[in-house]
C-alpha positions as CSV (number, residue, x, y, z in Angstrom):
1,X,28.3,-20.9,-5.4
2,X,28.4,-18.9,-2.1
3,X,25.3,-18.8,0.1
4,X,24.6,-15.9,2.4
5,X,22.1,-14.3,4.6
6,X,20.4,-11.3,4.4
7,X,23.3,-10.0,6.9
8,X,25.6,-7.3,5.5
9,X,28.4,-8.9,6.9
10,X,28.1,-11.7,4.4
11,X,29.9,-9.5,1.8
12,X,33.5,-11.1,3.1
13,X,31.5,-14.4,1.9
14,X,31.3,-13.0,-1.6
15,X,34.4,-11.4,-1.1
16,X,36.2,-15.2,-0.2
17,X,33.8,-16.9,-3.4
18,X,35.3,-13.9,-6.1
19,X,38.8,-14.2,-4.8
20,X,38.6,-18.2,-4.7
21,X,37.3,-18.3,-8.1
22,X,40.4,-15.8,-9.5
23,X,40.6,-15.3,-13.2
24,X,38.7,-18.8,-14.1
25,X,36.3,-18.8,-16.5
26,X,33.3,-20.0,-14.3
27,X,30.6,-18.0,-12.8
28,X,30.3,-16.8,-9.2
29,X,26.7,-17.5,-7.9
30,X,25.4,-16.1,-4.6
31,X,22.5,-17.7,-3.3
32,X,20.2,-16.9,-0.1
33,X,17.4,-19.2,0.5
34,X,14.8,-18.0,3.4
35,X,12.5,-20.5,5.0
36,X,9.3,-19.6,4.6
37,X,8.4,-18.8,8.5
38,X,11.0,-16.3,9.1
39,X,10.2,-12.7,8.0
40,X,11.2,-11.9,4.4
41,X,12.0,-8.2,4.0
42,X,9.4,-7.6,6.9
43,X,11.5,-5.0,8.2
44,X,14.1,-1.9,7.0
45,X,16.8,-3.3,7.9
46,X,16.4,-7.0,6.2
47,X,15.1,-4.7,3.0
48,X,18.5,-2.5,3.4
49,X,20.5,-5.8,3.5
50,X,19.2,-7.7,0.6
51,X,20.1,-4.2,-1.2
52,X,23.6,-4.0,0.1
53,X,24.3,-8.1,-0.8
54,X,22.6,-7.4,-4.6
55,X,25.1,-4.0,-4.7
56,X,28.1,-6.5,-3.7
57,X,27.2,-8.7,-6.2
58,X,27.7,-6.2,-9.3
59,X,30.4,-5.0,-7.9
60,X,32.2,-8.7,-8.1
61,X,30.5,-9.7,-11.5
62,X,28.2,-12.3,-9.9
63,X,24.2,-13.5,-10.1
64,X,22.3,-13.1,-6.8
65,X,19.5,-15.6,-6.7
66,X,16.5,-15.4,-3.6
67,X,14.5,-18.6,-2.9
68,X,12.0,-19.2,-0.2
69,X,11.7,-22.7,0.6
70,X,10.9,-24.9,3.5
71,X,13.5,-27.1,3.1
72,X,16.5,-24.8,2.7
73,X,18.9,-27.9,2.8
74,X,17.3,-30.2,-0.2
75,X,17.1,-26.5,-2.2
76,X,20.9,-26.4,-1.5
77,X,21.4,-29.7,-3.0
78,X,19.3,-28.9,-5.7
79,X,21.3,-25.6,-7.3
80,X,24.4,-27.6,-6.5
81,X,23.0,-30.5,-9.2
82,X,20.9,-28.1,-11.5
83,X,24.1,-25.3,-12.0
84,X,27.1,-28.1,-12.0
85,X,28.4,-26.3,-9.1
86,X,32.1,-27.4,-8.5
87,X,32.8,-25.4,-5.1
88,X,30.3,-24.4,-2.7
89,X,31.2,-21.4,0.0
90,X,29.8,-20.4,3.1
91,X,30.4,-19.2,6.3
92,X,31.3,-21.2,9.7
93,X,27.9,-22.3,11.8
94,X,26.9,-21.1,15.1
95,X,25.9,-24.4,16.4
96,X,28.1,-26.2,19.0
97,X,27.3,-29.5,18.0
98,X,28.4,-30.7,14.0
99,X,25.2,-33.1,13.9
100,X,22.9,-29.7,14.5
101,X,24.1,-28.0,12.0
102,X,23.7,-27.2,8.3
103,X,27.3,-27.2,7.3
104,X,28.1,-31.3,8.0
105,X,25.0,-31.8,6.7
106,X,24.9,-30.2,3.2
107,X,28.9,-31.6,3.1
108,X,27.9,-34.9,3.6
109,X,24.6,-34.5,0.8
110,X,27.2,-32.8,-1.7
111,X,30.6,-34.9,-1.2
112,X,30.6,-36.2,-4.2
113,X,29.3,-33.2,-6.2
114,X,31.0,-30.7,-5.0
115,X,33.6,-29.2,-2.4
116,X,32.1,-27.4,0.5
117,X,34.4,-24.6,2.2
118,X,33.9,-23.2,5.4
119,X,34.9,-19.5,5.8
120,X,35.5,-19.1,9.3
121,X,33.4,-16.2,11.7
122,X,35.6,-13.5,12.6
């Protein structure tokens, strides 16, 4: 599973989950989930995006599924448990401090589900 945003640079995320995933027989899933008081498609260029990630997504073979949610951790957790997802990908977090952010915290919810890995920002 590989979770994005609705940022075109997220294809190397997609890019990292196809190559990781090599010639087994499992499927690649690419997942966004927007919180429910941010924007969704309210402008062009978010519009544009979503386009560009659901383009990428044929072109590696893989599902691209968009849920808005409140609590974009717990709905994490949930497609880990609900698709038997084995690794999760995303990319490295923004925050300075691990406790603020996402990535330690969907780790710590999903250690013994699945393997998180971190792609790191360029």
């Amino acid at each position: 599973m590989v979770c994005v945003t609705q940022q075109k640079t997220c294809e190397r995320l997609i890019k990292y989950g196809h190559e990781f995933l090599g010639h087994d027989d499992g499927e690649l899933f690419i997942i966004h989930v927007a919180h429910y008081q941010f924007k969704f498609l309210g402008n062009n260029q978010e519009g544009e995006a979503l386009e560009y990630l659901y383009e990428k997504a044929l072109e590696y073979g893989a599902n691209l599924t968009v849920v808005r949610s409140n609590h974009v951790l717990d709905t994490l957790v949930d497609l880990v448990d609900k698709n038997d997802i084995s690794y999760v990908v995303l990319g490295e977090s923004g925050e300075a401090k691990t406790e603020d952010n996402l990535v330690s915290s969907f780790s710590e919810k999903i250690k013994d589900k699945a393997e998180l890995i971190v792609v790191p920002a360029q």
